[in-house]
SEFIZA-3560 file (N, C-alpha, C; in Angstrom, 3 decimals):
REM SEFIZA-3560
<numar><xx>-14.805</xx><yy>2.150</yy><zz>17.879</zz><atom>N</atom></numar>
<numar><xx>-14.324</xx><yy>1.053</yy><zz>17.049</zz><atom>CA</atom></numar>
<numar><xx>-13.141</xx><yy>1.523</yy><zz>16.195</zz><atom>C</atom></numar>
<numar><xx>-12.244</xx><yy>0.788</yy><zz>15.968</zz><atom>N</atom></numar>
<numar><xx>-10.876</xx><yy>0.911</yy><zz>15.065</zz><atom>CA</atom></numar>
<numar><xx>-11.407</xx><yy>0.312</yy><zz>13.610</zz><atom>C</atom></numar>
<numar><xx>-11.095</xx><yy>1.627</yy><zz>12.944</zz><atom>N</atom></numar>
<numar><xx>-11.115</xx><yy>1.597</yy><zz>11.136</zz><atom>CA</atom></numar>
<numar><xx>-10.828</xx><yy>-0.487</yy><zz>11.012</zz><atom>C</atom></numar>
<numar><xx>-10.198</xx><yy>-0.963</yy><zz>11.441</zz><atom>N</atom></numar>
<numar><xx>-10.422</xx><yy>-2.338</yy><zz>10.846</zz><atom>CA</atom></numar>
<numar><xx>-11.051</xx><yy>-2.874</yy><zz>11.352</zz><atom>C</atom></numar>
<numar><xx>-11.821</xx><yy>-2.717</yy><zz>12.479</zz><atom>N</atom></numar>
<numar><xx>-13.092</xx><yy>-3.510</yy><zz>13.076</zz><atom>CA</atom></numar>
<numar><xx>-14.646</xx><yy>-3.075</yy><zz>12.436</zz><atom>C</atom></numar>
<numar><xx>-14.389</xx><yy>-1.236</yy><zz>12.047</zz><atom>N</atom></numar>
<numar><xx>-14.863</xx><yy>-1.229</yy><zz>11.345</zz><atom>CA</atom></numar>
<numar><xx>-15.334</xx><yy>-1.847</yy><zz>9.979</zz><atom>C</atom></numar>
<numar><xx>-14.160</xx><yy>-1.801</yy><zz>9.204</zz><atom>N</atom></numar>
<numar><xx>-14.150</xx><yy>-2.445</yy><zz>7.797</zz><atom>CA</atom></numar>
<numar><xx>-14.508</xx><yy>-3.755</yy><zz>7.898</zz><atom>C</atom></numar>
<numar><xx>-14.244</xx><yy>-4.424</yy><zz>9.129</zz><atom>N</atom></numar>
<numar><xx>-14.668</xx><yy>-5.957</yy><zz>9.259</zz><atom>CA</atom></numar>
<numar><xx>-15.921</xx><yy>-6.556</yy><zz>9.443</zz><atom>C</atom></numar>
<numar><xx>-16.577</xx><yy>-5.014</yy><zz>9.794</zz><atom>N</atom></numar>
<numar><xx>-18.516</xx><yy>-5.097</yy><zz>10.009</zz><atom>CA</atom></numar>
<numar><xx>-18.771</xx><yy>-4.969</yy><zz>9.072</zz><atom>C</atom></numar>
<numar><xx>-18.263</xx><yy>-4.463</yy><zz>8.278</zz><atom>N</atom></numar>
<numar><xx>-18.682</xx><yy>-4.156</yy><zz>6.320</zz><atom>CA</atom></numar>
<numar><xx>-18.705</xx><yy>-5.025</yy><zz>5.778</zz><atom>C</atom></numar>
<numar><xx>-17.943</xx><yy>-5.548</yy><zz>5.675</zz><atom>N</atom></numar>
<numar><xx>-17.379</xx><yy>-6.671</yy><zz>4.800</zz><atom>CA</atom></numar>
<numar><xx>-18.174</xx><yy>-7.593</yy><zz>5.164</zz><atom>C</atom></numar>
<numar><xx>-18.897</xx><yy>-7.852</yy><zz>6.405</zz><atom>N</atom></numar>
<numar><xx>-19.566</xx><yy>-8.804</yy><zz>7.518</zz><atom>CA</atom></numar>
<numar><xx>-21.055</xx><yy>-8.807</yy><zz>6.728</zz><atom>C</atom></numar>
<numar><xx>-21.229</xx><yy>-7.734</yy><zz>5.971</zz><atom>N</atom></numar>
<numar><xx>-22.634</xx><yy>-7.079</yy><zz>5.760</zz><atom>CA</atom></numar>
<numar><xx>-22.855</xx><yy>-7.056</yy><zz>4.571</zz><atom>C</atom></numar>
<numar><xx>-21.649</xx><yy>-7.186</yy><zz>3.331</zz><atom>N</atom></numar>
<numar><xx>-21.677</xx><yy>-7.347</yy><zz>1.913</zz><atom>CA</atom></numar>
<numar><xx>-22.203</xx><yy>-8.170</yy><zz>1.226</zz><atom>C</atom></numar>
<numar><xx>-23.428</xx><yy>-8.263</yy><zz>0.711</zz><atom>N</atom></numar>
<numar><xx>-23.743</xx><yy>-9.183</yy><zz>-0.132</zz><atom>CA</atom></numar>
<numar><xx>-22.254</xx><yy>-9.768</yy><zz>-0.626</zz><atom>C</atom></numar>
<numar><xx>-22.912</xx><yy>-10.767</yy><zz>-0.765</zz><atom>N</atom></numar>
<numar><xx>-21.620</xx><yy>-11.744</yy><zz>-1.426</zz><atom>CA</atom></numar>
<numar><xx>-20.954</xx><yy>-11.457</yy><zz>-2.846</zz><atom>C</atom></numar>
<numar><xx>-22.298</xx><yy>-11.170</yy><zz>-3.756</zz><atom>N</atom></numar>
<numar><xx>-21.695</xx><yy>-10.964</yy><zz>-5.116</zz><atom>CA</atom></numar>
<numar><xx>-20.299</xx><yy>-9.529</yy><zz>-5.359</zz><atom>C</atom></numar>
<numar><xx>-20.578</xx><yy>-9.044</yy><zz>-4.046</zz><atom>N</atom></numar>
<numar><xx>-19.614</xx><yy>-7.280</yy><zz>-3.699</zz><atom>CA</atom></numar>
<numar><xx>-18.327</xx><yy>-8.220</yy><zz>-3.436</zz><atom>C</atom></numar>
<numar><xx>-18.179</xx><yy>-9.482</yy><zz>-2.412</zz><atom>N</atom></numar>
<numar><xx>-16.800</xx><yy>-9.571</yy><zz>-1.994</zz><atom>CA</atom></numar>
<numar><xx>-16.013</xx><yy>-9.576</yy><zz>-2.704</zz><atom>C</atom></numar>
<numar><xx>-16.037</xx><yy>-10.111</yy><zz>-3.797</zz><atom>N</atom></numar>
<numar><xx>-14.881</xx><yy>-10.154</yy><zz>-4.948</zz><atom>CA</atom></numar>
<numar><xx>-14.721</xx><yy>-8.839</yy><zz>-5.317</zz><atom>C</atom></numar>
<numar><xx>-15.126</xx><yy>-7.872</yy><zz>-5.537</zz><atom>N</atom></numar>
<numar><xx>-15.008</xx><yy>-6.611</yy><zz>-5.837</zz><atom>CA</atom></numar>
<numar><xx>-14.526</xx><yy>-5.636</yy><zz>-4.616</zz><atom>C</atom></numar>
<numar><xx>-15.274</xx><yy>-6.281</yy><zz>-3.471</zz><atom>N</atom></numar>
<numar><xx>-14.206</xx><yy>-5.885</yy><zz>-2.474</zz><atom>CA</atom></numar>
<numar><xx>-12.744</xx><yy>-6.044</yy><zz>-2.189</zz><atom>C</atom></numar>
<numar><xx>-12.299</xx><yy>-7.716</yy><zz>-2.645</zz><atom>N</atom></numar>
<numar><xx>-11.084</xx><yy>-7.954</yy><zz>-2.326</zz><atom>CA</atom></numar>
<numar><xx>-10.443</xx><yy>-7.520</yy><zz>-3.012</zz><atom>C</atom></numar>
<numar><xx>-10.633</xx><yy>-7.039</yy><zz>-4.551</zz><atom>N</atom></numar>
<numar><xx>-9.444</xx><yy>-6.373</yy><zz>-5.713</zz><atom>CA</atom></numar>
<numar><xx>-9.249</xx><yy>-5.003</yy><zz>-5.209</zz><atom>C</atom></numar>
<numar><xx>-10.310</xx><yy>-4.598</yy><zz>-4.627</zz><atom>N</atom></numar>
<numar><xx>-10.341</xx><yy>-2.588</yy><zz>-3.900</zz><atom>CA</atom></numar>
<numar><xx>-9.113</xx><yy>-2.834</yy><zz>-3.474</zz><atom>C</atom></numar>
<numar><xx>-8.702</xx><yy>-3.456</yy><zz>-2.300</zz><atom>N</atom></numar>
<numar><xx>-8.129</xx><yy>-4.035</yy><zz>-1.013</zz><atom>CA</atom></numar>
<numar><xx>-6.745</xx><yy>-4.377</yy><zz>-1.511</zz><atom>C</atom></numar>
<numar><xx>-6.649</xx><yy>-5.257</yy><zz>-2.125</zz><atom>N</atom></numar>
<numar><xx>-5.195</xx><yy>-5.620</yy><zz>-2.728</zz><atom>CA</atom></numar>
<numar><xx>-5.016</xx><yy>-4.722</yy><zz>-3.893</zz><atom>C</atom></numar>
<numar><xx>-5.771</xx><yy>-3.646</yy><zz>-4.582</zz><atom>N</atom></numar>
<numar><xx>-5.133</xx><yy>-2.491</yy><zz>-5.446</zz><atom>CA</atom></numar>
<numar><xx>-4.439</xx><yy>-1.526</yy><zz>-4.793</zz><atom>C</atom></numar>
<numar><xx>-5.241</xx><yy>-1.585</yy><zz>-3.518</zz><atom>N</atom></numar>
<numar><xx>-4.366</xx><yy>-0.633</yy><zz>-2.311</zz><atom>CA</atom></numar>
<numar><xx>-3.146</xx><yy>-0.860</yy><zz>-1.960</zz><atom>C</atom></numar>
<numar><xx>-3.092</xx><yy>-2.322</yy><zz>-1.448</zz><atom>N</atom></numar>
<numar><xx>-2.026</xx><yy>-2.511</yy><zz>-0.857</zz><atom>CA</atom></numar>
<numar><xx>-1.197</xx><yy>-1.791</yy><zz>-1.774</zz><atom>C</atom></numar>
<numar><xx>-0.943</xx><yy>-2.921</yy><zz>-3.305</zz><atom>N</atom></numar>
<numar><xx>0.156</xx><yy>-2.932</yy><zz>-4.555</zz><atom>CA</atom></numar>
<numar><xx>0.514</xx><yy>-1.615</yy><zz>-4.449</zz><atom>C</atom></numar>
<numar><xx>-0.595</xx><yy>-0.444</yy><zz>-4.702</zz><atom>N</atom></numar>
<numar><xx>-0.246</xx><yy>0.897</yy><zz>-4.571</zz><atom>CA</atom></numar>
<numar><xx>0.960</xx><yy>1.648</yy><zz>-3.445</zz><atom>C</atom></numar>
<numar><xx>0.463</xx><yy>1.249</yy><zz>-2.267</zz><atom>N</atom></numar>
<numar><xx>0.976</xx><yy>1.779</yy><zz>-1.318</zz><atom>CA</atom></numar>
<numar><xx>2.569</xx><yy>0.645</yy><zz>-1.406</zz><atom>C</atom></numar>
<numar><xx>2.513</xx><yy>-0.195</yy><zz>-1.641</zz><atom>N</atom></numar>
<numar><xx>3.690</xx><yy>-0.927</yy><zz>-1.830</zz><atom>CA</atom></numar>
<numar><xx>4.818</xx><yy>-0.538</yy><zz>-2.769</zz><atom>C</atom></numar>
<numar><xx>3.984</xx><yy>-0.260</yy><zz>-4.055</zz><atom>N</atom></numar>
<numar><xx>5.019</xx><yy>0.381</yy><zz>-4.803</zz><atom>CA</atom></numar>
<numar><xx>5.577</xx><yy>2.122</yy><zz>-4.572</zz><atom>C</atom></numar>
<numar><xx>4.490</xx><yy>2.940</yy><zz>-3.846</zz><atom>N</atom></numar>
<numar><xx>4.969</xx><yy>4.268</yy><zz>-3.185</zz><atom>CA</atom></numar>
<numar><xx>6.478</xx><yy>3.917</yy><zz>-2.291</zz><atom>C</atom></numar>
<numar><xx>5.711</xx><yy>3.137</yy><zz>-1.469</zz><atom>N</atom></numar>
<numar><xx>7.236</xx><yy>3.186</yy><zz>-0.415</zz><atom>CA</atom></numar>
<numar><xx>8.313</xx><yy>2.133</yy><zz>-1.149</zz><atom>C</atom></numar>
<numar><xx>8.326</xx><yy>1.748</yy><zz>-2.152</zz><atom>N</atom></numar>
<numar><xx>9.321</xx><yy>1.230</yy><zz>-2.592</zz><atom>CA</atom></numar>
<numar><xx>10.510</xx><yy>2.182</yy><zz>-3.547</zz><atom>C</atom></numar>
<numar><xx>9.366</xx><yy>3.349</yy><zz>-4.335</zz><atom>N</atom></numar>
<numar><xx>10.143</xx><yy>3.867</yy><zz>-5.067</zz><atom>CA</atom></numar>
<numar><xx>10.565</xx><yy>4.965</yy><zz>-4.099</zz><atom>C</atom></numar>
<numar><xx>10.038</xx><yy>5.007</yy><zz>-3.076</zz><atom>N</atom></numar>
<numar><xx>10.887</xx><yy>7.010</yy><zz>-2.062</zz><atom>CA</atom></numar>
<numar><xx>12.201</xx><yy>6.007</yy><zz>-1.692</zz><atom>C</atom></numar>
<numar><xx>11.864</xx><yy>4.405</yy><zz>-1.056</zz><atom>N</atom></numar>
<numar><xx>13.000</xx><yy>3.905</yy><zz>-0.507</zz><atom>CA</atom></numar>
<numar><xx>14.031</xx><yy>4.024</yy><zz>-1.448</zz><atom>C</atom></numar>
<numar><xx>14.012</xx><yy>4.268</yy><zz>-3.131</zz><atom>N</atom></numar>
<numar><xx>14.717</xx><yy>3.867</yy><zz>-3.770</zz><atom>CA</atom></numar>
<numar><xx>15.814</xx><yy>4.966</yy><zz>-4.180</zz><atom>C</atom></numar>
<numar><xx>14.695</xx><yy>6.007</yy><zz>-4.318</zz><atom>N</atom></numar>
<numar><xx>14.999</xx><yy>7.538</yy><zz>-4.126</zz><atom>CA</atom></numar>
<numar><xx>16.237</xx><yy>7.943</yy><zz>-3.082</zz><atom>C</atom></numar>
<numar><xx>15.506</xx><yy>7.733</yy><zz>-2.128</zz><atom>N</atom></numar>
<numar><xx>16.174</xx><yy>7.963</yy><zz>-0.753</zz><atom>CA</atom></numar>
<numar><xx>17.727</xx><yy>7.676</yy><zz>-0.790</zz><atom>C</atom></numar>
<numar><xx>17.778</xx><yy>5.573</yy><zz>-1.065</zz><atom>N</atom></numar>
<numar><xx>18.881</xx><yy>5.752</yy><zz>-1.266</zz><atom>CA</atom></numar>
<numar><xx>20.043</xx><yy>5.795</yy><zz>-2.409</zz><atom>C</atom></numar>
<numar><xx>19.307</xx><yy>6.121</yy><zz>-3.957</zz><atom>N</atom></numar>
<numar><xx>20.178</xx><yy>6.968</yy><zz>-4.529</zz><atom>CA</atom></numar>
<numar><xx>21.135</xx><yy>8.377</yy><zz>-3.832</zz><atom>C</atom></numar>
<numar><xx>19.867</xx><yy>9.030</yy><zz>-3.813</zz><atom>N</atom></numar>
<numar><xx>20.245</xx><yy>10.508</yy><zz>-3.157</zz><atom>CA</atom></numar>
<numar><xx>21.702</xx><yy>10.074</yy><zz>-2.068</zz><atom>C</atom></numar>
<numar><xx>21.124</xx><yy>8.877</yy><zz>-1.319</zz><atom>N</atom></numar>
<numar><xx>22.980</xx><yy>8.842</yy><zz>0.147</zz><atom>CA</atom></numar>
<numar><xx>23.425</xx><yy>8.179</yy><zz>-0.906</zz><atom>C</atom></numar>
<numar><xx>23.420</xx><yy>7.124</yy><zz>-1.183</zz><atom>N</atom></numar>
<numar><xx>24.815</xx><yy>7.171</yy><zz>-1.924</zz><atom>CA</atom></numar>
<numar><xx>25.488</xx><yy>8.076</yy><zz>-2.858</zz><atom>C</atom></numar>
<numar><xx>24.841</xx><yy>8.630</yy><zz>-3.844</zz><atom>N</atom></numar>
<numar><xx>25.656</xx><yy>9.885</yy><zz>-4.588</zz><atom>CA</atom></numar>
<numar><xx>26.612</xx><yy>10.903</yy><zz>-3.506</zz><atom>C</atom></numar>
<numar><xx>25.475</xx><yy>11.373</yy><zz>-2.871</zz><atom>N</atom></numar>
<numar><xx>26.205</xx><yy>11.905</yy><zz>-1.268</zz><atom>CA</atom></numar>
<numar><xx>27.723</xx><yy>11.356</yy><zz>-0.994</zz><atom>C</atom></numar>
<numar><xx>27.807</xx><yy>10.071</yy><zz>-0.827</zz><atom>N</atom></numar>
<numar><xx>28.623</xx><yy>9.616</yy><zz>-0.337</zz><atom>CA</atom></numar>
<numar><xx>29.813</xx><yy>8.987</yy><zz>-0.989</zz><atom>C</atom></numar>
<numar><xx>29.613</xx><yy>9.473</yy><zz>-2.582</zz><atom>N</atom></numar>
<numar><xx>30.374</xx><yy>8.784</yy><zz>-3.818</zz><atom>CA</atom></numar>
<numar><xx>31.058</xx><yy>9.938</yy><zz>-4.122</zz><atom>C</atom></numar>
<numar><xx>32.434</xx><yy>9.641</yy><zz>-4.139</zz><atom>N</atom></numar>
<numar><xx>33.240</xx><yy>11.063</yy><zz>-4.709</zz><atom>CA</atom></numar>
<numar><xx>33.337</xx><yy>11.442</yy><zz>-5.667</zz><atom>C</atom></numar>
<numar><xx>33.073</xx><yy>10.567</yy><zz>-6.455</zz><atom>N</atom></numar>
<numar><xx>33.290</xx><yy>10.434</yy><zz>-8.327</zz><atom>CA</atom></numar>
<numar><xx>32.160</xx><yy>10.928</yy><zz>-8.741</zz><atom>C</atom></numar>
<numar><xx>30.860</xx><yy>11.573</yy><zz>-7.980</zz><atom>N</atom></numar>
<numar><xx>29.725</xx><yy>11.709</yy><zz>-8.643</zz><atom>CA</atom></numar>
<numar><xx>29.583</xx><yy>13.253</yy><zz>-8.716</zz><atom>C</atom></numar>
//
């Protein structure tokens, strides 16, 4: 089974009063991982442009 078919038997199996506490787990993740790759993207392209700026 694949980790999300997995997680989908879980979730399948959660008392109800857990789902809500499940879904904030879930979307704290995402936000997290959203804001990681937002700030390397941001990083990233500081770093080329300075690179590529003569004045810097």
């Amino acid at each position: 089974m694949t980790s999300k078919e997995l997680l989908i038997q879980e979730i399948e199996t959660l008392p109800p009063e857990l789902l809500t506490e499940a879904l904030n787990f879930i979307q704290k993740i995402k936000i997290g991982h959203t804001a990681k790759q937002s700030s390397t993207k941001n990083l990233r392209g500081s770093t080329d442009e300075d690179l590529r700026s003569p004045d810097k």
